[in-house]
N, CA, C and O atoms as a Tinker XYZ file with bonds, in Angstrom:
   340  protein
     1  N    -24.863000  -29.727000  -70.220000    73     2
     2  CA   -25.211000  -30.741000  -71.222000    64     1     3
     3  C    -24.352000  -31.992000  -71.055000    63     2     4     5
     4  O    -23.162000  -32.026000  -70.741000    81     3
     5  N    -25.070000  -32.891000  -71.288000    73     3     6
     6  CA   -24.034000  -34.672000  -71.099000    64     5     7
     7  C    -23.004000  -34.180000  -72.458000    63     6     8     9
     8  O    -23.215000  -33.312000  -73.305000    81     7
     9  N    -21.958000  -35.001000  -72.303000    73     7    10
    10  CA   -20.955000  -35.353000  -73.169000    64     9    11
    11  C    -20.724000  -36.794000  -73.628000    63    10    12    13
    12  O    -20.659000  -37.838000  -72.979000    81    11
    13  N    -20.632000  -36.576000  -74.778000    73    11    14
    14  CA   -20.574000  -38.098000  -75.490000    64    13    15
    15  C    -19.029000  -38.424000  -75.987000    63    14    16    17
    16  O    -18.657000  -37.550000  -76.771000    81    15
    17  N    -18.137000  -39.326000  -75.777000    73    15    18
    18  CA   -17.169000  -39.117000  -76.250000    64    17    19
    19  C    -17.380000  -40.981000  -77.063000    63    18    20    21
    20  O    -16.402000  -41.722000  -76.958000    81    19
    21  N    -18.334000  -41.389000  -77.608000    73    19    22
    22  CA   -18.426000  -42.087000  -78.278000    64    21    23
    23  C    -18.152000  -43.927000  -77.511000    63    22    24    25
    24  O    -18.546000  -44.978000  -78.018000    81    23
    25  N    -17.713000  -43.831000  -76.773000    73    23    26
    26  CA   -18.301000  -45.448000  -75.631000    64    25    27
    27  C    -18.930000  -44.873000  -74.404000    63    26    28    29
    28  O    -19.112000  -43.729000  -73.986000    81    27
    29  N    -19.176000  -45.990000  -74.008000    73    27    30
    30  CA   -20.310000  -46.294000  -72.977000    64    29    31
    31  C    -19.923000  -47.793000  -72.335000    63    30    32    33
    32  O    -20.461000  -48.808000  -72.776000    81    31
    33  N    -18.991000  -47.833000  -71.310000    73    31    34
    34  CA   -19.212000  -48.692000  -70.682000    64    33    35
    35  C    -20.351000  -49.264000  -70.102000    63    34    36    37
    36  O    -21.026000  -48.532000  -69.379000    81    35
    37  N    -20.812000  -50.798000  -70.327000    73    35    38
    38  CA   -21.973000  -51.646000  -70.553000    64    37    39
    39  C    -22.912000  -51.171000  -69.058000    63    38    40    41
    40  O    -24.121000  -50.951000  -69.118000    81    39
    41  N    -22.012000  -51.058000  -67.605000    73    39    42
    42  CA   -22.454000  -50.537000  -66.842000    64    41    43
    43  C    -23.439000  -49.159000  -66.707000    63    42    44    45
    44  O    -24.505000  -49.222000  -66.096000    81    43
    45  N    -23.072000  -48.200000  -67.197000    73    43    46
    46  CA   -23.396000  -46.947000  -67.340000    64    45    47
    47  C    -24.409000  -46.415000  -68.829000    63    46    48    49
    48  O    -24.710000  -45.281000  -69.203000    81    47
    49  N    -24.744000  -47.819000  -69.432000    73    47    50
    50  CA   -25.638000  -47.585000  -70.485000    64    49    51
    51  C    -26.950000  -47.114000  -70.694000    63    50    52    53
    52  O    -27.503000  -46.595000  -71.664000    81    51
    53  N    -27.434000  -47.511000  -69.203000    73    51    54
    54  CA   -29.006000  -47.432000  -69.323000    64    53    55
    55  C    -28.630000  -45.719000  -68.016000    63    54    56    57
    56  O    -29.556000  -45.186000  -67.403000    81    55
    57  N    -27.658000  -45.394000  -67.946000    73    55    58
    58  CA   -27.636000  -43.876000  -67.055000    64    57    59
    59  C    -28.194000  -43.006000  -68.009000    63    58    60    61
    60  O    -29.115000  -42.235000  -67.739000    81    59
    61  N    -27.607000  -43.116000  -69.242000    73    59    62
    62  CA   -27.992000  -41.946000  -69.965000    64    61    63
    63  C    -29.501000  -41.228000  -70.523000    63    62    64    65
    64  O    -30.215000  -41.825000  -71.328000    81    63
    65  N    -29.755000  -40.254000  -70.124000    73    63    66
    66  CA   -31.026000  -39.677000  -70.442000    64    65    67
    67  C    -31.408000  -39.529000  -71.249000    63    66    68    69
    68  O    -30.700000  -39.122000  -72.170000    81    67
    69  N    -33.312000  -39.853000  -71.510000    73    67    70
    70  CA   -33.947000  -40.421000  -72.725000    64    69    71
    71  C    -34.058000  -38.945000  -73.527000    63    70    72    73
    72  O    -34.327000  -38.832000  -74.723000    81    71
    73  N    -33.805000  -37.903000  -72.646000    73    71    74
    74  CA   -34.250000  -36.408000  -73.411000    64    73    75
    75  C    -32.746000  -35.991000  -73.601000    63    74    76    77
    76  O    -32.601000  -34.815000  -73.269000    81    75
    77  N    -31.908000  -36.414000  -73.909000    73    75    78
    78  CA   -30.802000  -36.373000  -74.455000    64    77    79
    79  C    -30.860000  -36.181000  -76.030000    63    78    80    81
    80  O    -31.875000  -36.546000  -76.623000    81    79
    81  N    -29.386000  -35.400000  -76.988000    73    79    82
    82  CA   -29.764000  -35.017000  -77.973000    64    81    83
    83  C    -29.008000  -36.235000  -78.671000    63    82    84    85
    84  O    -27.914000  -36.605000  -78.244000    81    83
    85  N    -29.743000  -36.958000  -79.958000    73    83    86
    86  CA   -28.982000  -37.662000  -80.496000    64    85    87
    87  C    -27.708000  -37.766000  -80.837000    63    86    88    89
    88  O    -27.380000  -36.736000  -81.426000    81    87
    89  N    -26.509000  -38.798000  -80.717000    73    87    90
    90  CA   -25.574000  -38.754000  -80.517000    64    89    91
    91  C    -24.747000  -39.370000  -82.509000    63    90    92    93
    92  O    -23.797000  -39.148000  -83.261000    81    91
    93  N    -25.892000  -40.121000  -82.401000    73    91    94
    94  CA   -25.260000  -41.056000  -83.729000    64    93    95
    95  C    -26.864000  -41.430000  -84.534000    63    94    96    97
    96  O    -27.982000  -41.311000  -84.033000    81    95
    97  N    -26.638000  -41.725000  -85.394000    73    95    98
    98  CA   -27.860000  -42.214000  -86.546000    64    97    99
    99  C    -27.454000  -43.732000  -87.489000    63    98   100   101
   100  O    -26.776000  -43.797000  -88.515000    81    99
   101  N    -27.892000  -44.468000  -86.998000    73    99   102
   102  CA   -27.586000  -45.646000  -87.601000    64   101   103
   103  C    -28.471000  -45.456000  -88.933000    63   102   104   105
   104  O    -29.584000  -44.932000  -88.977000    81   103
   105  N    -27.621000  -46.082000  -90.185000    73   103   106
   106  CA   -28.963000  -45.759000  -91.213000    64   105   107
   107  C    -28.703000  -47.285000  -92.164000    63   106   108   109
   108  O    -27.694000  -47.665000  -92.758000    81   107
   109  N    -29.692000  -47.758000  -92.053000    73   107   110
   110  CA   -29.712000  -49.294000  -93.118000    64   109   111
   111  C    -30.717000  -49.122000  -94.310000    63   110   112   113
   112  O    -31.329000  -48.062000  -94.439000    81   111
   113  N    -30.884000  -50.158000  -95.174000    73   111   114
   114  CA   -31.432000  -50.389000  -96.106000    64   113   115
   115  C    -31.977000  -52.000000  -95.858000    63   114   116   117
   116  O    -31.159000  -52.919000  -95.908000    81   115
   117  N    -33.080000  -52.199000  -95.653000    73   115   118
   118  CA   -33.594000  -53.799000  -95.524000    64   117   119
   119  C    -34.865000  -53.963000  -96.175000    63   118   120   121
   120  O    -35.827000  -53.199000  -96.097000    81   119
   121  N    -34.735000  -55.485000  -97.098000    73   119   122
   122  CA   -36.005000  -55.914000  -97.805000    64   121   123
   123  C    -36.658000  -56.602000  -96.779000    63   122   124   125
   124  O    -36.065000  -56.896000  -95.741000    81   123
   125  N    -38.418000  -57.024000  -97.083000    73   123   126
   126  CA   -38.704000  -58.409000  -96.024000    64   125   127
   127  C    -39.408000  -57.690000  -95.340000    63   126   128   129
   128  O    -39.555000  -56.474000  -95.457000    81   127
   129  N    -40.089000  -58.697000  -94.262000    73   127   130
   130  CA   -41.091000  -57.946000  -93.497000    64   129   131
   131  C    -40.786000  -58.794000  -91.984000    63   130   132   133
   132  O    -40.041000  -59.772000  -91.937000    81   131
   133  N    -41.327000  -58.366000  -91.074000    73   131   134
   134  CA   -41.244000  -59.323000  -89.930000    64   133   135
   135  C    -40.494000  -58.176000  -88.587000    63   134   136   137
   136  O    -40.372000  -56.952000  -88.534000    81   135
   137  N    -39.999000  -59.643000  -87.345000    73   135   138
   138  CA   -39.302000  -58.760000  -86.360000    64   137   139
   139  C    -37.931000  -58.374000  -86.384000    63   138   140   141
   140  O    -37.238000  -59.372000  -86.184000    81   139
   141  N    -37.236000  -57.327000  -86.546000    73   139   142
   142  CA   -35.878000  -56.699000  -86.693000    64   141   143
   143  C    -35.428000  -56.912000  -85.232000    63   142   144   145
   144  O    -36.194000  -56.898000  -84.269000    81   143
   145  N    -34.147000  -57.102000  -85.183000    73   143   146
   146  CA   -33.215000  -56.972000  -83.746000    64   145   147
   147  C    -31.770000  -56.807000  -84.403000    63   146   148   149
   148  O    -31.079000  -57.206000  -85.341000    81   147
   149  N    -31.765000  -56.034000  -83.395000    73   147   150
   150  CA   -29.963000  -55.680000  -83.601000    64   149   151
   151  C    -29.409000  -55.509000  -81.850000    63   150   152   153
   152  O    -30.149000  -55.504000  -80.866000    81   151
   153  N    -28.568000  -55.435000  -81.860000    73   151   154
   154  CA   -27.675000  -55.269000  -79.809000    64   153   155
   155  C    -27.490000  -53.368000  -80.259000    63   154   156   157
   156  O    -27.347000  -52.873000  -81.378000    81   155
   157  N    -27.552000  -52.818000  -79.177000    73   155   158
   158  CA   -27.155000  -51.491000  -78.899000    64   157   159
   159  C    -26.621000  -51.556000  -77.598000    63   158   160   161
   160  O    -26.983000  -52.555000  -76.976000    81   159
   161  N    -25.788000  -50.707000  -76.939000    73   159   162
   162  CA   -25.250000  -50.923000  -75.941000    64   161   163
   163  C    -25.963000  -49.650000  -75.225000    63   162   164   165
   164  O    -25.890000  -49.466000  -74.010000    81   163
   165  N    -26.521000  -48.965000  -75.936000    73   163   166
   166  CA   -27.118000  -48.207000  -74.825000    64   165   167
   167  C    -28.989000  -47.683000  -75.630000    63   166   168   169
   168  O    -29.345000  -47.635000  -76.807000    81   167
   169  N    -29.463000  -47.500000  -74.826000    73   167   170
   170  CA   -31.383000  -46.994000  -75.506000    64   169   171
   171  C    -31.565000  -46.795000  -76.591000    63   170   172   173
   172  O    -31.592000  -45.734000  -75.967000    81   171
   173  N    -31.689000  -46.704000  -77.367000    73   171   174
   174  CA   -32.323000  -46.157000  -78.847000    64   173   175
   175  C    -33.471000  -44.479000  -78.243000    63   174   176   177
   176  O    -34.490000  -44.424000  -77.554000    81   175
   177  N    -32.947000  -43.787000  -78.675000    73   175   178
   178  CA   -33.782000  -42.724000  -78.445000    64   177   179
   179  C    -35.102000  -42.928000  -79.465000    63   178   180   181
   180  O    -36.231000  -42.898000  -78.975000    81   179
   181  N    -34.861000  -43.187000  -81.255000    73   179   182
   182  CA   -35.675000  -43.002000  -81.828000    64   181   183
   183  C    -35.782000  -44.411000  -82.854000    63   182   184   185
   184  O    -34.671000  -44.810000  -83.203000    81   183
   185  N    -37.167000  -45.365000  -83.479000    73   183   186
   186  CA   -36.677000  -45.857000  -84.835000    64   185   187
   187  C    -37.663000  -45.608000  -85.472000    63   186   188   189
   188  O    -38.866000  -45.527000  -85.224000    81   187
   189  N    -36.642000  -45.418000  -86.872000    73   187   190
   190  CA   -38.213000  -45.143000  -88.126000    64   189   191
   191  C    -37.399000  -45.815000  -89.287000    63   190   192   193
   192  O    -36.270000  -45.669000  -89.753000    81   191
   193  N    -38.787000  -46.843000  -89.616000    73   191   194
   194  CA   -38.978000  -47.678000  -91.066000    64   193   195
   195  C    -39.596000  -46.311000  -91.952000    63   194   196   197
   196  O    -40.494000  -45.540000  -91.614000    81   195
   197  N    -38.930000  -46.318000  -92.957000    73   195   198
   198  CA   -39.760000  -45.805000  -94.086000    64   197   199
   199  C    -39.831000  -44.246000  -93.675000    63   198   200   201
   200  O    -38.681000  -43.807000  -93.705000    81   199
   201  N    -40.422000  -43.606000  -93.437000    73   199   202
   202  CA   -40.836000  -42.159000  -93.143000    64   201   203
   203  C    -41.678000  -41.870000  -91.670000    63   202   204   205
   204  O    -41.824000  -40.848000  -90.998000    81   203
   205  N    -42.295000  -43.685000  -91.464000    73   203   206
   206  CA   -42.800000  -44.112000  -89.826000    64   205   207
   207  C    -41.993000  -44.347000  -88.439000    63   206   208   209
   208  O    -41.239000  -45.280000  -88.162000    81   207
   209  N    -42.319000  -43.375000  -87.751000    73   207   210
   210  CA   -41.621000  -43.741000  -86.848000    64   209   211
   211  C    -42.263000  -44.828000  -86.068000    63   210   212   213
   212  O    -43.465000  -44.736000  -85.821000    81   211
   213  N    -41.218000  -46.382000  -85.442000    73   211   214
   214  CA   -42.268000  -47.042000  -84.848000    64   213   215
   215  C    -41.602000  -47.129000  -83.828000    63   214   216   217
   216  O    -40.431000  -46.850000  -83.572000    81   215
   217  N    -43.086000  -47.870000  -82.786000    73   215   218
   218  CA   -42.751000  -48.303000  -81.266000    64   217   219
   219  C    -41.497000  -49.520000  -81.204000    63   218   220   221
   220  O    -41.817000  -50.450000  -81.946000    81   219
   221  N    -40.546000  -49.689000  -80.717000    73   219   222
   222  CA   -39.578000  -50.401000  -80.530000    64   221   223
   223  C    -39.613000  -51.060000  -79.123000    63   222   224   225
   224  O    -40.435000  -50.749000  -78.262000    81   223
   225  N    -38.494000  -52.145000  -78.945000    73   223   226
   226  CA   -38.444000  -52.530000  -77.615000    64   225   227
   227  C    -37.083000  -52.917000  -77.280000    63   226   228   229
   228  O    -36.432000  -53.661000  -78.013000    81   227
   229  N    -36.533000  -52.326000  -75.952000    73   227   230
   230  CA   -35.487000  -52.843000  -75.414000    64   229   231
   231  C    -34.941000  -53.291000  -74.279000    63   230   232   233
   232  O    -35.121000  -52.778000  -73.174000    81   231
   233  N    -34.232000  -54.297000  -74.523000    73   231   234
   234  CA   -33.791000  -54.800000  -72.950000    64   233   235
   235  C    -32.286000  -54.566000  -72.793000    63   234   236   237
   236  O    -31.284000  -54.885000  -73.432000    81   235
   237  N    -32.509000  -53.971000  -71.828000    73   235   238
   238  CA   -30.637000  -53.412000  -70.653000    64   237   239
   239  C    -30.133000  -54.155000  -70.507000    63   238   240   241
   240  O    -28.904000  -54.136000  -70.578000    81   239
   241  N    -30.885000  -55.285000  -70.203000    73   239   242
   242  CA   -30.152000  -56.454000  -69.763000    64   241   243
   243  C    -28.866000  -57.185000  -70.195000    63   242   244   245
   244  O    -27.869000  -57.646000  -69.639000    81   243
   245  N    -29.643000  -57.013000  -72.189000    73   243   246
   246  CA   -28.436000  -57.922000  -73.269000    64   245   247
   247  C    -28.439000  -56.943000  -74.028000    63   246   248   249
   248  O    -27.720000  -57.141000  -75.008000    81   247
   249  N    -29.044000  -55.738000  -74.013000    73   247   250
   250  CA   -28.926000  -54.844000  -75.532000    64   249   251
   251  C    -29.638000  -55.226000  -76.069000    63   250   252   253
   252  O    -29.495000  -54.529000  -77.074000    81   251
   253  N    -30.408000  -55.844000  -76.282000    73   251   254
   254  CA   -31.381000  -56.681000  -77.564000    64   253   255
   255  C    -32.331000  -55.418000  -77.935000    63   254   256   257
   256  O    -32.563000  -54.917000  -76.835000    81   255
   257  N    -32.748000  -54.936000  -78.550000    73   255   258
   258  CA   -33.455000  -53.967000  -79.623000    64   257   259
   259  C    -34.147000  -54.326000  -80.486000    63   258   260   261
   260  O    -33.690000  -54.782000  -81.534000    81   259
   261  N    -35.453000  -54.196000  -80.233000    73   259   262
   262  CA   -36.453000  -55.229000  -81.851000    64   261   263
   263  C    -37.423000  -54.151000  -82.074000    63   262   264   265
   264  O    -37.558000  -53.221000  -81.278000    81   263
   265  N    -38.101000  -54.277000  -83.165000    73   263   266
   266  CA   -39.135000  -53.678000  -83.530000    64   265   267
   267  C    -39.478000  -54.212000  -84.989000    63   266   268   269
   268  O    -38.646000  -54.599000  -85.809000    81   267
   269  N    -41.098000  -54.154000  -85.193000    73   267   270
   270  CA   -41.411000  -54.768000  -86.598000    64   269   271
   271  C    -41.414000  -53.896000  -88.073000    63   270   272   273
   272  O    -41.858000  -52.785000  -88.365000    81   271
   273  N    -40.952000  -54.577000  -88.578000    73   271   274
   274  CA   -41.006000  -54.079000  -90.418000    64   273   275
   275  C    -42.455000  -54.387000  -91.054000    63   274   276   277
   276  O    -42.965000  -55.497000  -91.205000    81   275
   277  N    -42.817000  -53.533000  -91.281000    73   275   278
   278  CA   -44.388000  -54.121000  -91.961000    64   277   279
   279  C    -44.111000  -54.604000  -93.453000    63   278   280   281
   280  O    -43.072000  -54.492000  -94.105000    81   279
   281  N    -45.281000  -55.149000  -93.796000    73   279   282
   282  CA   -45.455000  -55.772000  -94.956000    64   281   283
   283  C    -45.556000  -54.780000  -96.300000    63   282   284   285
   284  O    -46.411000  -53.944000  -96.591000    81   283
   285  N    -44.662000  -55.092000  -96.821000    73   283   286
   286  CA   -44.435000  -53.615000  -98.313000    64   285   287
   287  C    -45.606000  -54.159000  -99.107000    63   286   288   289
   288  O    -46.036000  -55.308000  -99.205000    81   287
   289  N    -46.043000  -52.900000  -99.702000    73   287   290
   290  CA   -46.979000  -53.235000 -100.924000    64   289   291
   291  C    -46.594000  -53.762000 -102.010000    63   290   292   293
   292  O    -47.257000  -54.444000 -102.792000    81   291
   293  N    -44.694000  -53.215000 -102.113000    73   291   294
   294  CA   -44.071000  -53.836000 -103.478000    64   293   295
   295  C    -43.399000  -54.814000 -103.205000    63   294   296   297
   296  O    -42.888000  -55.036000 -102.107000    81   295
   297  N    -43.320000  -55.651000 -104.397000    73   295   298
   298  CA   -42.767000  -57.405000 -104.748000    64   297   299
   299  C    -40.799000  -56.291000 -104.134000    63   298   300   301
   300  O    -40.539000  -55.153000 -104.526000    81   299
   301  N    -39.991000  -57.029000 -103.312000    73   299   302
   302  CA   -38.547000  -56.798000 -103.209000    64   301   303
   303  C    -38.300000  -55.301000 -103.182000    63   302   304   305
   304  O    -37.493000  -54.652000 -103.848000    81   303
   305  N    -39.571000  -54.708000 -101.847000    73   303   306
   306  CA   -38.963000  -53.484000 -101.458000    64   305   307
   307  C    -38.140000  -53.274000 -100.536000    63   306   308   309
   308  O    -38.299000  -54.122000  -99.658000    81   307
   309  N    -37.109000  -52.359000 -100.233000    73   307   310
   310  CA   -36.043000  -51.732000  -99.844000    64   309   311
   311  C    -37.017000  -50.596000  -98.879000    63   310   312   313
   312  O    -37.650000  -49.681000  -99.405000    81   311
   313  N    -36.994000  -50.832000  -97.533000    73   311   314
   314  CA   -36.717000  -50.599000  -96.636000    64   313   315
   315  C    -36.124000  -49.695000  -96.182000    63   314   316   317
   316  O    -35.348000  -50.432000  -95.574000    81   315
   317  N    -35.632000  -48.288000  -95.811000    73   315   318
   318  CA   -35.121000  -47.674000  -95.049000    64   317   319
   319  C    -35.193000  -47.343000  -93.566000    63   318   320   321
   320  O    -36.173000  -46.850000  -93.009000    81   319
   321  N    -34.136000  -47.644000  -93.040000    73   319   322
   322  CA   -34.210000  -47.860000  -91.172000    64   321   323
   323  C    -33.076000  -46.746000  -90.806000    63   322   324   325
   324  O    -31.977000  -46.623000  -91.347000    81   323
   325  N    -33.465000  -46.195000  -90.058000    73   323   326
   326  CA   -32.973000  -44.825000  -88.839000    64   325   327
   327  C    -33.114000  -45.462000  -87.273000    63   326   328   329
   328  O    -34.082000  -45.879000  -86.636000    81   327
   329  N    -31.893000  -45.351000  -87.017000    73   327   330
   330  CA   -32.206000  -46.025000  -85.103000    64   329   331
   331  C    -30.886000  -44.460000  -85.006000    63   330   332   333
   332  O    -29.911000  -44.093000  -85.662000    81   331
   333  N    -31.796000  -43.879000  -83.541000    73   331   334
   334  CA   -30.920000  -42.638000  -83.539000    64   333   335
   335  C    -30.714000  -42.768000  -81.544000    63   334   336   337
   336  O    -31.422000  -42.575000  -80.555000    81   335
   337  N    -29.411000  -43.174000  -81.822000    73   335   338
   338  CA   -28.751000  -43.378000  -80.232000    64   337   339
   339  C    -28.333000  -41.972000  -79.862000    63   338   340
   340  O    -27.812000  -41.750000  -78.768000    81   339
């Protein structure tokens, strides 16, 4: 099994395997709708808005990580986001 000892030199980021077991769980709270980005230094195995898991996108290149928030039915809803590295 890989070992995680919590960095990842920027080089060796995109080595790690996509069938790997999650290492960490980022967990936010966001209102609003539109495109999300945050930097990760290494893949996003998984992201889910709400209880949805959605298609995401990333580049090795800069870390850049985006994926969209859909449009809430309620006036100043709260959002829950899971990105699982």
């Amino acid at each position: 099994p890989e070992l995680f000892d919590g960095e990842i030199p920027f080089e060796l980021s995109t080595s790690l395997s996509e069938n790997r077991s999650p290492t960490a769980t980022i967990a936010l709270t966001a209102r609003g709708c539109g495109r999300f980005g945050a930097y990760s230094s290494q893949r996003p195995l998984k992201c889910q808005v709400g209880d949805a898991e959605v298609e995401f996108s990333y580049d090795p290149n800069n870390g850049l990580l985006t994926f969209t928030i859909p449009i809430p039915e309620e006036e100043m809803y709260r959002w829950s986001i899971a990105i699982q590295v």
